[in-house]
C-alpha positions in Angstrom: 1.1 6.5 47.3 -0.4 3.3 48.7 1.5 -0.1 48.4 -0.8 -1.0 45.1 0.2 2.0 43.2 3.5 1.5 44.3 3.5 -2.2 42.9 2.3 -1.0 39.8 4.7 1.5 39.4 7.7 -1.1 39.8 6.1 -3.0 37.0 5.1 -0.9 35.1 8.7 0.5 35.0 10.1 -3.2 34.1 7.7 -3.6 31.1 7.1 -0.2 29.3 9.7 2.1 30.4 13.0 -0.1 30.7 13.0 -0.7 27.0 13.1 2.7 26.7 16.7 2.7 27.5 18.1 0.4 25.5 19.0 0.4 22.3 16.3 0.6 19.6 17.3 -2.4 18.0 16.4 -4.4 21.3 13.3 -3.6 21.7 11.5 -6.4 20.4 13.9 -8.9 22.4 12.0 -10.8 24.9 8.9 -9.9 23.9 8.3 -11.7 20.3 5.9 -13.7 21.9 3.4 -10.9 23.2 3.4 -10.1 19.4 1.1 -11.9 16.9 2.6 -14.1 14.0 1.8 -12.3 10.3 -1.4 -13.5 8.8 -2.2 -14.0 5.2 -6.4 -13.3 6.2 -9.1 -14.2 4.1 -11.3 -11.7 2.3 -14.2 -13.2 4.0 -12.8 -13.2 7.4 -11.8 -9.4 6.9 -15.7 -9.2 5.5 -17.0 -10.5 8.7 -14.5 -8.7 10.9 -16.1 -5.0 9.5 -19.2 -5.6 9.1 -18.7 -5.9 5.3 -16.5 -2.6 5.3 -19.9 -0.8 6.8 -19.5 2.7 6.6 -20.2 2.6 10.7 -16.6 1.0 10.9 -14.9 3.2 9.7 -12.1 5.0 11.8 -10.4 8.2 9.9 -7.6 8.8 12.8 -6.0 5.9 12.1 -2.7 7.2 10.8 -4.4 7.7 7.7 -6.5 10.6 5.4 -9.0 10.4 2.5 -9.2 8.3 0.4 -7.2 5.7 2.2 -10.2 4.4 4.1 -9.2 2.7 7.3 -11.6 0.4 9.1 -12.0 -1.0 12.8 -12.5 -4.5 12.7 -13.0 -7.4 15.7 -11.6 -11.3 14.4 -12.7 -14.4 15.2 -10.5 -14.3 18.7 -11.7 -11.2 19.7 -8.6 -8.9 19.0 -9.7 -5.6 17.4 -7.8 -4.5 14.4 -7.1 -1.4 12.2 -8.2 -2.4 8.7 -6.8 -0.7 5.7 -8.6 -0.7 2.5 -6.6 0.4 -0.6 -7.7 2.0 -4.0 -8.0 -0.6 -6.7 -4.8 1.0 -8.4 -3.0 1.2 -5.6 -1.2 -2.2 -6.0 -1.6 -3.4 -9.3 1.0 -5.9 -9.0 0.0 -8.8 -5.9 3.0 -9.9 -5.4 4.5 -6.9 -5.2 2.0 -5.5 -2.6 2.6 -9.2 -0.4 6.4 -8.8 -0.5 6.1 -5.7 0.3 3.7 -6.6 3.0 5.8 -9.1 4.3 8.2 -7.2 4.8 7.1 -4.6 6.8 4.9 -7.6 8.8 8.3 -8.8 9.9 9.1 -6.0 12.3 7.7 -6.0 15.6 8.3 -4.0 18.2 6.2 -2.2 21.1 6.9 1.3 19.7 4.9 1.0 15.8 1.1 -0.6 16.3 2.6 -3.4 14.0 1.3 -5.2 10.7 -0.1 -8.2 11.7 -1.7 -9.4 8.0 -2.7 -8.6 5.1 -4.9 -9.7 2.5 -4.7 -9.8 -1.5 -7.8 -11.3 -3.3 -9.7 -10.3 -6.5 -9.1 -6.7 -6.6 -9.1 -6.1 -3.1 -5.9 -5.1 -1.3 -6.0 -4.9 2.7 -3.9 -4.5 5.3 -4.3 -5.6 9.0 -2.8 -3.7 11.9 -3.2 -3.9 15.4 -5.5 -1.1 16.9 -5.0 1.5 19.0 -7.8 2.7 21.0 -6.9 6.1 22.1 -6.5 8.2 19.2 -3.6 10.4 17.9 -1.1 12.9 18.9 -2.6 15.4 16.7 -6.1 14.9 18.7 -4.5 14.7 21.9 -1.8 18.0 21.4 -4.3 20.4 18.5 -7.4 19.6 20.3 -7.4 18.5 23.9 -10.2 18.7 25.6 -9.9 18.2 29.2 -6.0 19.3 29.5 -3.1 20.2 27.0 -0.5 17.5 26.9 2.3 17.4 29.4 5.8 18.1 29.2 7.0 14.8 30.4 4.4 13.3 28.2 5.5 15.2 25.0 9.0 14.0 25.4 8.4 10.3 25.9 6.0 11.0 22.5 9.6 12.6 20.9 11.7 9.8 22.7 9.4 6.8 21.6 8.7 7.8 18.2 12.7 8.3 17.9 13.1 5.0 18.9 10.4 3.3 16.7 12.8 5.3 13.6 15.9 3.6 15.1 14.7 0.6 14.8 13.3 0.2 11.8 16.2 1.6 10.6 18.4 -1.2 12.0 15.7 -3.5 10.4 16.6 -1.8 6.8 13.1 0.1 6.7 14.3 3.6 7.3 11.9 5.2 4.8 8.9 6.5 6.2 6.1 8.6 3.9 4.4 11.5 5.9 5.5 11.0 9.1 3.4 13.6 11.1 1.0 14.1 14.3 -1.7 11.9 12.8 0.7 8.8 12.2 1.8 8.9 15.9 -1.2 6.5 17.8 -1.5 5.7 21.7 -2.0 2.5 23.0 -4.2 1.1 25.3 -1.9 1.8 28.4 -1.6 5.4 26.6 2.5 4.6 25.3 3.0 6.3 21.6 3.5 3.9 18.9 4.0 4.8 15.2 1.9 3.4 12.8 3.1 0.8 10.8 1.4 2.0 7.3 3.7 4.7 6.4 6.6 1.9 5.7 5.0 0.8 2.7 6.4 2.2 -0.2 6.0 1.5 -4.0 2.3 2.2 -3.7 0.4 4.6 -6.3 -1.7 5.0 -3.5 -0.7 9.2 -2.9 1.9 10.7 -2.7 4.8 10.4 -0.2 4.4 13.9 1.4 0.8 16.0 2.0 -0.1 18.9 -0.6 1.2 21.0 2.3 4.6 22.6 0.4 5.5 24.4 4.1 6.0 20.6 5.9 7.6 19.1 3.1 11.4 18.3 3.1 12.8 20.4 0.5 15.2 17.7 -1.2 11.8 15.7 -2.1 10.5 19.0 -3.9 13.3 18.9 -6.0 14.0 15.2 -6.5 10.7 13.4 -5.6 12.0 11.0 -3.6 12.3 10.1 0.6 15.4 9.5 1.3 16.2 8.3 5.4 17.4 12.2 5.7 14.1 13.4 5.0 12.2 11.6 7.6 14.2 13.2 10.1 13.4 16.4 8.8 9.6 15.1 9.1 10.5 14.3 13.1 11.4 17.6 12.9 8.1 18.9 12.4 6.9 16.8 14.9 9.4 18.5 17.5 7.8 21.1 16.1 3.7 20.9 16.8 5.4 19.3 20.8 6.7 22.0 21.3 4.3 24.7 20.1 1.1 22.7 20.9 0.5 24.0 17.0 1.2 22.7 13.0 3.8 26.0 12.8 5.6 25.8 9.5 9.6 25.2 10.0 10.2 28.3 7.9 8.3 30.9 10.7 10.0 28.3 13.8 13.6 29.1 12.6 12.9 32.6 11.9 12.1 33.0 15.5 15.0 30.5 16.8 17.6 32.4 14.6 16.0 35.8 16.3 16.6 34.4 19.4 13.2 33.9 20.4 12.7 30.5 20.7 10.5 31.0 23.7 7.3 32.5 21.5 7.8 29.3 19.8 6.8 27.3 23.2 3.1 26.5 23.8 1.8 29.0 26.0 -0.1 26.1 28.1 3.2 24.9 29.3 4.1 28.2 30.9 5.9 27.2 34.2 6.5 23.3 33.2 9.3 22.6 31.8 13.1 24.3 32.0 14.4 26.5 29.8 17.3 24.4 29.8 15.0 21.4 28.2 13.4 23.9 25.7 16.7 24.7 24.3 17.7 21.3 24.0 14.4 20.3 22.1 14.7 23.1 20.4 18.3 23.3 18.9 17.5 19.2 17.7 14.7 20.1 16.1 16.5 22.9 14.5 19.1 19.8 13.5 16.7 17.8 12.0 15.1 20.7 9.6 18.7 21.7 8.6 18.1 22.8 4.7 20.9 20.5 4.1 20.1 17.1 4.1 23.8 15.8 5.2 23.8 17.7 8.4 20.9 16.5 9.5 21.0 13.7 12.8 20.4 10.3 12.2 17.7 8.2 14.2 20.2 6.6 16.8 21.5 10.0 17.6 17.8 11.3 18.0 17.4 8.6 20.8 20.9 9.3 22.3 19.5 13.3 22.6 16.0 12.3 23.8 17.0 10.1 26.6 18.6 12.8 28.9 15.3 14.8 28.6 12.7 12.3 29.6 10.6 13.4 33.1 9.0 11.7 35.5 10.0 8.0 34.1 8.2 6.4 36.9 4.8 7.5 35.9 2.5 5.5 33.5 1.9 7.4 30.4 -1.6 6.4 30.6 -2.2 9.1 34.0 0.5 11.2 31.8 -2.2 11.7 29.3 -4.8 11.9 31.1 -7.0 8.5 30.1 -8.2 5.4 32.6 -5.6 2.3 33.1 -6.1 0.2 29.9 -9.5 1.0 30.0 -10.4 3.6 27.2 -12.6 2.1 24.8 -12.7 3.0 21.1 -15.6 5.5 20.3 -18.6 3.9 18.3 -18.2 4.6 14.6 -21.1 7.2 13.4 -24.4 5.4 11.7 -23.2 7.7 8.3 -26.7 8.5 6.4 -25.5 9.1 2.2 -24.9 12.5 2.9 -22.2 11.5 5.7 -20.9 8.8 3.8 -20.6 11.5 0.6 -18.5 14.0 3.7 -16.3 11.1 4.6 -15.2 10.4 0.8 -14.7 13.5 0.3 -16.8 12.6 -2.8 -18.0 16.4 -4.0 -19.7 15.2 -7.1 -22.4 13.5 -5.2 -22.5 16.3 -3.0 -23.5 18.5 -5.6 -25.8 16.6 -6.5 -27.3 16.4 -3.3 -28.1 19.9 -3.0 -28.8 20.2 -6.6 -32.0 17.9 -5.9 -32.1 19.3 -2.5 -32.8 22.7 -4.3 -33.9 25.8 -1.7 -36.7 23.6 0.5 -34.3 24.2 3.3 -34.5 28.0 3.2 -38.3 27.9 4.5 -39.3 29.7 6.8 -36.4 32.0 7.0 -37.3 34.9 8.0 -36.8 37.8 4.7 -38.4 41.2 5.7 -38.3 43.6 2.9 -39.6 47.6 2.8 -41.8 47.9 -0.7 -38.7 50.4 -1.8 -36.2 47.8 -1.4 -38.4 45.4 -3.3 -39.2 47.6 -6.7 -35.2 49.3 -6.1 -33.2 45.7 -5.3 -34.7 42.6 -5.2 -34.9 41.9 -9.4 -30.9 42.4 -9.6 -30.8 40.4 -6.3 -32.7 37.4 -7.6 -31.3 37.7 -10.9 -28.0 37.2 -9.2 -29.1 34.1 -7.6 -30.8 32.6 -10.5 -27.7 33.6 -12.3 -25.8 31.3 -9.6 -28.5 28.7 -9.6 -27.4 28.2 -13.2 -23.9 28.3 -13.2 -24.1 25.9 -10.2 -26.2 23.5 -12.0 -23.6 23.7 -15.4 -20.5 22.9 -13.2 -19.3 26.5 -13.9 -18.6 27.1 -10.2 -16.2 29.6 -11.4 -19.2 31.8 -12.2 -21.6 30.3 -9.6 -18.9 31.9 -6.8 -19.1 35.3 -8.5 -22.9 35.3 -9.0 -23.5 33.9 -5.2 -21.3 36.6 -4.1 -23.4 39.6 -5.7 -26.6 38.2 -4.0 -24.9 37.7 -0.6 -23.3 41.2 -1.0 -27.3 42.8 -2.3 -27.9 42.2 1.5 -31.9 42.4 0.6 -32.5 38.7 1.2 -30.7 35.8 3.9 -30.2 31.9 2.0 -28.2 29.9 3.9 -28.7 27.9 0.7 -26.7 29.8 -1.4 -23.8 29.8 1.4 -24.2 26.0 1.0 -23.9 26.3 -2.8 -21.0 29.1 -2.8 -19.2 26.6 -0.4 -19.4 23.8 -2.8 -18.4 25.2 -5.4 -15.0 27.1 -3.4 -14.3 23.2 -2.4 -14.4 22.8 -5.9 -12.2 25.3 -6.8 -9.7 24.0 -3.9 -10.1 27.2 -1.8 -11.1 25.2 1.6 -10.5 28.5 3.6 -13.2 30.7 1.7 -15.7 27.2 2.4 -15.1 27.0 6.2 -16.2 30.3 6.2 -19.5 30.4 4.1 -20.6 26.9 6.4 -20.0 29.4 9.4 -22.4 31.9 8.1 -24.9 28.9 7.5 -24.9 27.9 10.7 -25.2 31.4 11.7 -29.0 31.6 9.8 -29.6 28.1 10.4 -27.9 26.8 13.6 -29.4 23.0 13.4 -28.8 22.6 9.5 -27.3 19.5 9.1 -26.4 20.5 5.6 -24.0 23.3 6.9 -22.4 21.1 9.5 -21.8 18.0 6.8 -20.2 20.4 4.1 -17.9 22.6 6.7 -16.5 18.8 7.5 -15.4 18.3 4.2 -14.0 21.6 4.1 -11.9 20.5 7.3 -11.3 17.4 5.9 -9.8 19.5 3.1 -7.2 21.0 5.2 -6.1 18.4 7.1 -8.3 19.2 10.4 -9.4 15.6 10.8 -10.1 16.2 14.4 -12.5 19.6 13.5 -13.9 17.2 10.4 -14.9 14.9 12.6 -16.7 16.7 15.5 -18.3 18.7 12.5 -19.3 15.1 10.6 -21.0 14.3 14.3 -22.8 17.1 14.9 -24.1 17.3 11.6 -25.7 13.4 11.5 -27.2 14.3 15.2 -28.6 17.0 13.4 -29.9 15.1 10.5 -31.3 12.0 12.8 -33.0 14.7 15.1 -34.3 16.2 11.9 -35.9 13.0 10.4 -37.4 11.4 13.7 -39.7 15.0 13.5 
């Protein structure tokens, strides 16, 4: 390593990794100043700073899922900023979403990309973070690209995040709603931080935990409510998906730790890197954290004092850990969404419908339908009465009906509509059954592999079950699809 590296390394070690070995609490100590003061903005400035909340700001991996829309802004001073735009009803009460605000604006620390403002005018209800350029743990461990994450990497994730718990905690803001892979953001320099808008609380903006009963702490099934026990169960889950490289429900991970076989639990990439000493130690404190009993479950200072034997290779920047440039990633341009995209991202199925209700079956030309005279006089009435029979039930809202009718046609196998995949996979995402919809878009794209139309409704679906990284590569591809289409 030449001398420059080797400068670097010695301060890099005095600035980002030191901290990691004192308590949580300290963190922030001696470096207030590096933070920015909390801002009361104005809706204008916030107006100015998105482009007016254009559609082509918006960021959905910031910590956040439909319908809490989250929005990159640039200020006046040229910091860039995670805006977060609630639902009208979110925060009835102003005062109650600025003290609350306030409150969680007072904590700053290099381990949560920290609330730096907020905003409360009219009916509008924003919150101002700072912004992290390179992504999320659940992009950068589910659906890595150039490498899977490395072991020394996913314990400084588990040690940083344990810290950023501690000290909230000693800051009296141990409740934290959701914690999972997509709250967990890296930094510029590529160094984990939490983000700051799961501390809010009192918000009717969701609830606490995803519709996901496998990930949820079982004393908020019964009671409701987070309690500081059941974010460490949520960490839990996070040991989880770091160690497996996967979302693996705690039920299947402790069947296999109780059956001794904690080693098909690892993620198969890591074959060769990391101890089996290590692995059991992760392993047993996540099994601590997901105790069924909340009591017996580790608190966040003893998290820290189990993560800080573990941590590997200490001396090397997380950013070459990773696997990004020094401080040099820059955020990804937001998509130029067309209705159709902006419909995807809102998750907003009733304009969908309508889409491809006016849409109708113009699409379908030119597919390519041969058909023997036999199969026309023998088939082809009960086929198209099936359809129509669809086509109506689809159009009524019965979608119930439209699936079953849809299904007979498909199942005729006389005629090919990518069409009525499109339709039958509306009307699944209406009837919650995301699963059966990822699957009818695949059989689109199969007839018609540059449909936009197949591409914009299979992000939905993904956006359905919580594959915001999929949802997004799919919501991509599908408005390249659609620009290509119209410049024809």
């Amino acid at each position: 390593m030449g001398a420059r590296c080797s400068k670097f390394s010695f301060c890099w070690w005095h600035s980002h990794l030191k901290p990691s070995l004192l308590d949580s609490s300290d963190l922030e100590n001696g470096e207030k100043n590096a933070f920015p003061p909390f801002t009361q903005f104005k809706l204008e400035e916030l107006k100015a700073a998105t482009n007016g909340f254009s559609s082509e700001t918006i960021v959905s991996e910031h910590g956040e899922k439909a319908p809490n829309v989250v929005y990159k802004g640039k200020l006046n001073d040229g910091r860039w900023v995670a805006v977060k735009r609630f639902n009208k009803s979110a925060w009835p009460d102003s005062r109650q979403f600025m003290d609350e605000a306030k409150a969680v604006g007072s904590l700053r620390s290099e381990r949560l990309a920290n609330l730096i403002g907020c905003c409360y005018e009219e009916e509008e209800r924003l919150l101002v973070a700072e912004f992290m350029p390179n992504e999320t743990l659940a992009k950068h461990l589910f659906h890595w690209e150039n490498q899977p994450m490395k072991w020394a990497m996913r314990l400084r994730v588990a040690l940083y995040l344990a810290q950023a718990l501690d000290y909230c905690s000693s800051k009296g803001r141990a409740l934290y709603h959701d914690l999972n892979a997509y709250r967990v953001l890296f930094d510029q320099d590529g160094n984990p931080r939490l983000s700051c808008f799961g501390l809010m609380k009192n918000s009717r903006d969701g609830k606490s935990y995803s519709t996901n009963l496998a990930f949820t702490p079982p004393e908020y099934l019964r009671t409701g409510r987070v309690t500081p026990e059941s974010v460490v169960y949520s960490f839990g889950t996070v040991l989880l998906d770091l160690l497996s490289g996967k979302h693996i429900p705690p039920s299947h991970a402790l069947d296999l730790i109780r059956g001794k076989n904690f080693l098909m639990l690892m993620d198969s990439c890591l074959e060769g890197h990391f101890s089996n000493d290590d692995g059991t130690e992760l392993v047993r404190l996540a099994t601590r954290c997901l105790q069924y009993e909340a009591r017996e479950r580790p608190n966040a200072k003893s998290l820290v004092s189990s993560l800080l034997p573990l941590q590997k290779e200490t001396e090397v920047p997380s950013f070459t850990l990773l696997g990004i440039p020094d401080g040099t990633a820059t955020p990804t341009e937001p998509l130029l969404l067309t209705p159709m995209g902006e419909a995807c991202l809102r998750m907003d199925l009733t304009a969908l419908h309508e889409m491809l209700e006016k849409t109708g079956y113009k699409d379908d030309e030119g597919i390519a339908n041969e058909l023997s005279f036999q199969m026309w006089t023998n088939q082809m009435q009960d086929t198209l009465n099936s359809k129509k029979q669809g086509d109506t039930a689809f159009r009524a809202k019965d979608f119930t009906a439209a699936i079953d009718c849809f299904s007979q046609f498909i199942e005729g196998g006389t005629m090919v509509s990518p069409t009525v995949y499109a339709r039958r996979c509306l009307s699944y995402l209406m009837m919650d059954m995301a699963q059966e919809a990822v699957g009818d878009t695949e059989k689109a794209q199969l007839v018609s592999p540059d449909w936009h139309t197949a591409f914009y409704l299979q992000a939905v679906a993904f956006f359905s079950l919580g594959m915001e990284n999929d949802a997004q590569e799919a919501l991509k591809e599908a408005t390249r699809l659609e620009a290509e289409r119209n410049t024809v």
